[in-house]
C-alpha positions as CSV (number, residue, x, y, z in Angstrom):
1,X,-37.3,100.6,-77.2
2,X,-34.1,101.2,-77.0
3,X,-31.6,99.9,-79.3
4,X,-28.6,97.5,-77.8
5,X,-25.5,96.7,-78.5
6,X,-24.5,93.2,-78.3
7,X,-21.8,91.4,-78.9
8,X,-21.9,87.0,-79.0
9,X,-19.0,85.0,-78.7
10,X,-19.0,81.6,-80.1
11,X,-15.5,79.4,-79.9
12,X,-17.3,76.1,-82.4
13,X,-15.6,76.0,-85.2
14,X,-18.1,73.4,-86.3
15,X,-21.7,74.4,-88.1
16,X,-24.9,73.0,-86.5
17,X,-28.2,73.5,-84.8
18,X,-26.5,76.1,-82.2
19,X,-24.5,78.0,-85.0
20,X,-27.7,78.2,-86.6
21,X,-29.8,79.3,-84.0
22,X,-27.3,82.1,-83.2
23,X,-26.7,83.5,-86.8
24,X,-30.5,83.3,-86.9
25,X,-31.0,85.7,-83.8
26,X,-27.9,87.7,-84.9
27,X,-30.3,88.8,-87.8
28,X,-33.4,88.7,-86.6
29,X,-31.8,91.0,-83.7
30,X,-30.3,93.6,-85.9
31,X,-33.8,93.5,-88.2
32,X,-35.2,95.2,-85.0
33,X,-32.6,98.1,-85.1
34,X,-30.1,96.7,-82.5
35,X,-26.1,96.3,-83.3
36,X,-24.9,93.0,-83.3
37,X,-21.5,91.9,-83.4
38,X,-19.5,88.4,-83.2
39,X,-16.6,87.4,-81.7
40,X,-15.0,84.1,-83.0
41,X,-11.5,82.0,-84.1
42,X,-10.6,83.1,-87.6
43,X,-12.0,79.9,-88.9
44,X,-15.0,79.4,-87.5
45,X,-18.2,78.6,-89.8
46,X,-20.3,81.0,-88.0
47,X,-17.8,84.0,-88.2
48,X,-17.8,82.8,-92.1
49,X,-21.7,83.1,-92.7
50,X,-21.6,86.1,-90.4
51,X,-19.7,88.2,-92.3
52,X,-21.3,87.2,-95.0
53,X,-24.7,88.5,-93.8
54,X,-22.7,91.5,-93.6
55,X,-21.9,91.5,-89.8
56,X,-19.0,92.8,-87.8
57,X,-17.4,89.8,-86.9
58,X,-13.9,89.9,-84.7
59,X,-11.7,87.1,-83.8
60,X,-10.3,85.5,-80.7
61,X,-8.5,81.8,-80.4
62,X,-10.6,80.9,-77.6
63,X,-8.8,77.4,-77.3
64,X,-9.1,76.9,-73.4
65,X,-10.4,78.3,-70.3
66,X,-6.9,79.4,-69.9
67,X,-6.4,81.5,-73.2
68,X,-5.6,84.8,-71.3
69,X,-4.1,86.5,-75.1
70,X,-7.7,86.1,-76.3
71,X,-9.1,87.2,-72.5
72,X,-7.3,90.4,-72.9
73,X,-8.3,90.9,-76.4
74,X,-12.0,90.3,-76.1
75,X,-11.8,92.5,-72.9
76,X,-10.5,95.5,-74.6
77,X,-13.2,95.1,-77.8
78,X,-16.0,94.7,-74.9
79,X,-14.7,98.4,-73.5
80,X,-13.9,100.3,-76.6
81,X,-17.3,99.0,-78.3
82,X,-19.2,99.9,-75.6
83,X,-21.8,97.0,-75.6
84,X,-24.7,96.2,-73.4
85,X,-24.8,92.8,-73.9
86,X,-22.4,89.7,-74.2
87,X,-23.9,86.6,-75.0
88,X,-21.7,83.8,-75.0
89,X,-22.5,79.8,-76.5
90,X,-19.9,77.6,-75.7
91,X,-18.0,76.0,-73.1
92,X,-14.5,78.0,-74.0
93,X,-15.8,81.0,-74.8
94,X,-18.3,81.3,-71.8
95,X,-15.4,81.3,-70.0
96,X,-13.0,83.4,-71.9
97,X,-15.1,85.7,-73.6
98,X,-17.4,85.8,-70.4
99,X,-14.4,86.7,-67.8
100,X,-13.4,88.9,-70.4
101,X,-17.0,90.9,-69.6
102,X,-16.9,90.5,-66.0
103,X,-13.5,92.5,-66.4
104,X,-15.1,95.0,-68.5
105,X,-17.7,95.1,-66.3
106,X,-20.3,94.7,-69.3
107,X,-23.9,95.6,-67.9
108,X,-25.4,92.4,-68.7
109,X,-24.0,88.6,-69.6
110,X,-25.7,86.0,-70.9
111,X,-24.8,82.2,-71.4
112,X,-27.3,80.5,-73.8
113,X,-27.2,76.6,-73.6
114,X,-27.9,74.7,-77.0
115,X,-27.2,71.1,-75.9
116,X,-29.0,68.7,-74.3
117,X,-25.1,67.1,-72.3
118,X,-24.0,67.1,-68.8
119,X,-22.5,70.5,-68.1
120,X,-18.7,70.2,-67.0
121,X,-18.0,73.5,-65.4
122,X,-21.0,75.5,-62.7
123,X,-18.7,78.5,-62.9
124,X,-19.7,79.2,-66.4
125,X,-23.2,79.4,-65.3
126,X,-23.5,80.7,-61.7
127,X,-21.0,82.6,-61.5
128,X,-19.6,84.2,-64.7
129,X,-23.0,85.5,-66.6
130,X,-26.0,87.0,-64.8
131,X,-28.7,85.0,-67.0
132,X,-28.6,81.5,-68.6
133,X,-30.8,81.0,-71.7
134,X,-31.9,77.1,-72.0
135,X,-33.5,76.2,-75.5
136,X,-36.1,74.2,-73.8
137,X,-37.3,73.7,-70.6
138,X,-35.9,69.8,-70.7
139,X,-32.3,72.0,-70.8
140,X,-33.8,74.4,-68.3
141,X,-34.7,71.2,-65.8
142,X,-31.6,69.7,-66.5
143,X,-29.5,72.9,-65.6
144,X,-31.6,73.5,-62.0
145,X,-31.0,69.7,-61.4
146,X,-26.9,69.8,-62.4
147,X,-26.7,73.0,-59.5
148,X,-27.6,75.8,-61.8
149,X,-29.5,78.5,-59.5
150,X,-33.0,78.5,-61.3
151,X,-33.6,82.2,-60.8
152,X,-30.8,82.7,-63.3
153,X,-32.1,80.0,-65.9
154,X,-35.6,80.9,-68.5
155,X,-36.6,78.7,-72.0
156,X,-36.5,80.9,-74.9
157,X,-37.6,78.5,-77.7
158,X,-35.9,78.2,-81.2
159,X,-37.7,79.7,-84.3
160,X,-37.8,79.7,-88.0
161,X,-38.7,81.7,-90.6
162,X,-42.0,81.2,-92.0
163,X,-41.8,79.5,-95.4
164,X,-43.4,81.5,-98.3
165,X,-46.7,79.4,-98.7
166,X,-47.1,77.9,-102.2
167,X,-43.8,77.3,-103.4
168,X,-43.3,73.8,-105.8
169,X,-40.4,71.6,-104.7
170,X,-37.6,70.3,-107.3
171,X,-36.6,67.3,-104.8
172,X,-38.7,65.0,-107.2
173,X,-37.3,66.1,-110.1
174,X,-34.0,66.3,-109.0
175,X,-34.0,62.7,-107.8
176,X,-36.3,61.2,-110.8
177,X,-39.3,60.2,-108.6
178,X,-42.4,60.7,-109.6
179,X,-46.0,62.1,-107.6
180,X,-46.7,58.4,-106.5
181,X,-43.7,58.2,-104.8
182,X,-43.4,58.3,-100.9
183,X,-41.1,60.2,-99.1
184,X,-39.3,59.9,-96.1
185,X,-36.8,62.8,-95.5
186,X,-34.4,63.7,-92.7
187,X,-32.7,66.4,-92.3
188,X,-29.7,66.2,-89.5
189,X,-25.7,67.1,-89.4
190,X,-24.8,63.2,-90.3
191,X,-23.0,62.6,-86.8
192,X,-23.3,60.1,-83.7
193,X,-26.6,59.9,-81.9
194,X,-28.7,61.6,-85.0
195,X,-29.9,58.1,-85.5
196,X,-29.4,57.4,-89.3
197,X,-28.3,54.1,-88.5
198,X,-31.7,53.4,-86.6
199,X,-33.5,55.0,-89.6
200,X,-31.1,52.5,-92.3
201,X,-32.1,49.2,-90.3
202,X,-36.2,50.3,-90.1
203,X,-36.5,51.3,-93.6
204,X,-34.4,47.7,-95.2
205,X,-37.2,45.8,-95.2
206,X,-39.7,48.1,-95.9
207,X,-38.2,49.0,-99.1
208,X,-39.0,45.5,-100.3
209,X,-41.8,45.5,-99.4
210,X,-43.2,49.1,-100.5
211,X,-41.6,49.8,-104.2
212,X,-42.7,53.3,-103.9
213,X,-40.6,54.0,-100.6
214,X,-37.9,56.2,-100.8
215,X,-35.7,57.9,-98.1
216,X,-34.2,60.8,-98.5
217,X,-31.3,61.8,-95.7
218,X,-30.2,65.5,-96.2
219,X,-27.2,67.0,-94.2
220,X,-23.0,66.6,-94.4
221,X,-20.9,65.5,-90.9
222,X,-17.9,63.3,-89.8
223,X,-20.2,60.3,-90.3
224,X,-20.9,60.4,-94.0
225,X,-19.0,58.6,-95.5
226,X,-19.7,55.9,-92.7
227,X,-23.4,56.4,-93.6
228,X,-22.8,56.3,-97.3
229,X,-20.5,53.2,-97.0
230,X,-23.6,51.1,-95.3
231,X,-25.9,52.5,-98.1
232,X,-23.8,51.5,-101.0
233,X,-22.9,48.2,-99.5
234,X,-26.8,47.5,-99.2
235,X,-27.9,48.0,-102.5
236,X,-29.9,51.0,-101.4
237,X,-28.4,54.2,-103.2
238,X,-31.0,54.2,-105.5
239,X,-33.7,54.2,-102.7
240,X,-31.8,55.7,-99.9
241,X,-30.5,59.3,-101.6
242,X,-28.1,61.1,-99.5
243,X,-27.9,65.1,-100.4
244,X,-25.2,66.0,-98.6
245,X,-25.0,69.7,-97.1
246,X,-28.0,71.7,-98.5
247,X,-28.7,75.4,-98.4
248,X,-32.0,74.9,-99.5
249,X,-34.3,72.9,-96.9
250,X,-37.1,74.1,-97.4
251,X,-37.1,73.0,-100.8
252,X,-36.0,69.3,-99.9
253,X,-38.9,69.6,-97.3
254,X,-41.5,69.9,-99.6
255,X,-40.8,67.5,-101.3
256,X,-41.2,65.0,-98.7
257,X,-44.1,63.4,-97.3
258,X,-43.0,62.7,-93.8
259,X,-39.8,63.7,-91.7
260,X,-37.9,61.6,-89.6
261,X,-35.3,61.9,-87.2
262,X,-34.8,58.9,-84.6
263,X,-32.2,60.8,-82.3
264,X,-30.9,59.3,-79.6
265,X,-30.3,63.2,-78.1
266,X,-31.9,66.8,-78.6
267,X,-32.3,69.6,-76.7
268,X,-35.4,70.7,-79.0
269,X,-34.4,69.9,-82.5
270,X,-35.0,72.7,-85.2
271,X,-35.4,69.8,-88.0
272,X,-38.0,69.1,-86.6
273,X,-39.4,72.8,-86.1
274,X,-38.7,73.2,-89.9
275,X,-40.2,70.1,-90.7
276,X,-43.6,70.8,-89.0
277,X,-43.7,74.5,-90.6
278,X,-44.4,73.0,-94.4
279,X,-46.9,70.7,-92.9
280,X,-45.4,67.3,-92.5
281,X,-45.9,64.9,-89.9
282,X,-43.0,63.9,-88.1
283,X,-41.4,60.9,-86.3
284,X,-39.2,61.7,-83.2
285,X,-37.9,60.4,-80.1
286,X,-39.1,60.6,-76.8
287,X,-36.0,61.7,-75.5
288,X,-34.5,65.4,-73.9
289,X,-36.7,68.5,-75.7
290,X,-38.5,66.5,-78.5
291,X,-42.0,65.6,-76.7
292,X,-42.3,69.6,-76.4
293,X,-42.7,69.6,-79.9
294,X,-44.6,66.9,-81.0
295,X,-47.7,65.6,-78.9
296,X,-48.1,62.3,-80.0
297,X,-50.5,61.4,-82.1
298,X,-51.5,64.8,-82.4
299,X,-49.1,66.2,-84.6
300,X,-46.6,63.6,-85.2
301,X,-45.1,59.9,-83.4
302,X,-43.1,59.6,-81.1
303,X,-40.8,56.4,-80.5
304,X,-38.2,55.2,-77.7
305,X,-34.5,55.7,-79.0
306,X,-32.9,52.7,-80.6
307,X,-35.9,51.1,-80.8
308,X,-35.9,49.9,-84.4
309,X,-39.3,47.7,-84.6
310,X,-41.4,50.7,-82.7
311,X,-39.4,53.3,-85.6
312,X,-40.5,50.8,-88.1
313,X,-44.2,50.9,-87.4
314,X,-44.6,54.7,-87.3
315,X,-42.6,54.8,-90.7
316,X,-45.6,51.9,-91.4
317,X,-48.2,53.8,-90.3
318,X,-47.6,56.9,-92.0
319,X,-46.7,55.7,-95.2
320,X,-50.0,53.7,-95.6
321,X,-52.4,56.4,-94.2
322,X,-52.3,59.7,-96.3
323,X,-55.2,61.1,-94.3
324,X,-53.6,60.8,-91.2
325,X,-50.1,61.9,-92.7
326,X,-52.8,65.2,-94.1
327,X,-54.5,65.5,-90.5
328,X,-50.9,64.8,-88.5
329,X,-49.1,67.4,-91.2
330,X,-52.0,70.2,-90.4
331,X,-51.9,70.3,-86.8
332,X,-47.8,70.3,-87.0
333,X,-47.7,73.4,-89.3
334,X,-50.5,75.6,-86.3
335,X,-48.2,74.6,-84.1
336,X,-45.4,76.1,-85.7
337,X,-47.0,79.2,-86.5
338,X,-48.4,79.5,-82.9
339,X,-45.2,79.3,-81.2
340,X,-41.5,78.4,-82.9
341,X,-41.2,81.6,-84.9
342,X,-38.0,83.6,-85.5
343,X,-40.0,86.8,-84.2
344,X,-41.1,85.5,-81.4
345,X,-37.5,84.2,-80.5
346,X,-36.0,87.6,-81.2
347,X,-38.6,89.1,-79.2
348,X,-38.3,87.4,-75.9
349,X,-34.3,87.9,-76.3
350,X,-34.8,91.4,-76.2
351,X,-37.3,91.0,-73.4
352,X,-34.8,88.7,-71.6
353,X,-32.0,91.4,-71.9
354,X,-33.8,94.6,-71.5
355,X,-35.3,92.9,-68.1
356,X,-31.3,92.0,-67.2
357,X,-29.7,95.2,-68.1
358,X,-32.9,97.3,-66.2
359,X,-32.7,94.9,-62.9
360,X,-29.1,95.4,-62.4
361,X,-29.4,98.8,-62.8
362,X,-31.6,99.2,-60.4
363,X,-29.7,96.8,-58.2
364,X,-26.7,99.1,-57.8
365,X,-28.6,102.0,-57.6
366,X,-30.2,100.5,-54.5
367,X,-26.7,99.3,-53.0
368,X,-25.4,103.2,-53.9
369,X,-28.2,104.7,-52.4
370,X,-27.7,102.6,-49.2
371,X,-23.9,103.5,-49.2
């Protein structure tokens, strides 16, 4: 195969499941022998972690549609570097970065969509990139239905890296709980519609009622100290333990028994991906991406959104049935290992572009043989 050269432009300056997924692919890309490269603001949290996984990162402002400074900049990178591929992420940059490639006439341009919200521009998806990459086919439906032409759109999944099998947890120890102990984690960017309010109001009574319940919510956002506030007010910091940002998840995973996320909005949900690969059941929603990953009662629960007495009885029902947690847990990890893998993810990127660049190639050969 031959080896690419592709450049993605993100203009977040934020750090969540599409950061994620992109500095994931970044790697998993250039483990395969292709150059990657990112183009981002000076502050962004992905051009941070890029460079230190010891990418070329370059930076553009990217603040509107209208930044024509950045345009010009990105432009002249695209020609002098010579890429392939651009594959832009965001709203501004899809339009910045992505004009920027039309310009440079960049053989192939790609817009992947992370987020399960009504799309505010069709230009950044019909007309300025020659593919659309949806991370589910709920986001693949949505985009056909909004006016996105569905030749352009394909699902390339998330993936995860396979966790090393046998490796203890220090979550217990950490925390001071001991083996009886059950545990309810949630791993999320602490924000609107993640549903840890939901998750709060389910697990209050239960608490009282279950001594050996514990809750454990790991991830940092604009609503912690919202979150915390409601905790600390309650009584429940000793029960409900919030770990702030970790770099270790995997880690906090393990030491779980269950995973919960009640979101009121997902276009898949890698927590939930990560969650399943170490074997636990999970509770979801049945809202946007999240019933392609968990078949209810197969491999997890799922609940309606908002709906805190429903959330309630799967917390009930996992927490008093180990064997069905242990049966629930199994068939989540062969899931994961069937499908939701960072190779496989990587794989059908470079599919998805190789197919682009080859088709329009073959398209303009056509029109200059006609000529």
């Amino acid at each position: 195969m031959k080896a690419l050269s592709v450049l993605h432009s993100e203009s977040s300056r934020g750090w969540g499941g599409q950061e994620v997924r992109t500095l994931k692919e970044m790697i998993a890309l250039r483990a395969l022998g292709h150059n990657v490269e990112l183009v981002c603001p000076e502050d962004a949290c992905l051009g941070i972690r890029a460079h230190a996984e010891g990418f070329q990162v370059h930076y553009a402002r990217m603040r509107a549609g209208a930044d024509l400074r950045s345009m010009l900049t990105i432009r002249s990178l695209l020609e002098r570097r010579r890429f392939n591929v651009l594959n832009t992420h965001s709203g501004h940059d899809s339009l910045v970065a992505g004009m920027a490639g039309r310009l440079a006439r960049t053989p192939f341009i790609v817009r992947t969509r992370h987020l399960a919200l009504p799309i505010t521009s069709l230009a950044t998806y019909n007309w300025i990139p020659h593919r659309v990459v949806a991370v589910s086919h709920h986001v693949r439906k949505y985009l056909i239905s909004a006016g996105v032409q569905e030749h352009r759109v394909e699902t390339i999944y998330d993936g995860i890296l396979k966790p090393e099998a046998g490796t203890c947890s220090t979550l217990r120890d950490e925390l001071g709980l001991n083996a009886d102990t059950v545990v309810a984690g949630m791993v999320a960017i602490v924000r609107e519609k993640k549903g840890h309010e939901d998750l709060i109001a389910a697990v209050r009574p239960m608490l009282a009622e279950r001594p050996s319940l514990h809750v454990v919510m790991a991830g940092d956002g604009v609503w912690f100290e919202k979150i915390k506030t409601i905790v600390d007010d309650m009584g429940l910091s000793q029960r409900i333990h919030l770990l702030g940002f970790r770099t270790d998840i995997t880690n906090v995973l393990r030491g779980c028994d269950l995973f919960v996320l009640p979101t009121h909005q997902e276009a898949l949900g890698q927590s939930f991906i990560e969650a399943m690969a170490v074997g636990l059941p999970v509770i979801g929603t049945r809202v946007d991406g999240v019933p392609e990953l968990i078949d209810d009662g197969v491999n997890g629960l799922l609940v309606p959104a908002h709906d805190i007495d429903a959330l309630r009885s799967a917390l009930a029902r996992l927490i008093d049935d180990a064997p069905l947690r242990e049966r629930l847990g199994l068939a989540a990890r062969l899931k994961t290992d069937n499908r939701f893998t960072v190779d496989a993810m990587a794989n059908e990127t470079i599919d998805c572009y190789m197919r682009g660049i080859y088709a329009r190639r073959a398209y303009y050969g056509e029109r200059r043989a006609a000529a």
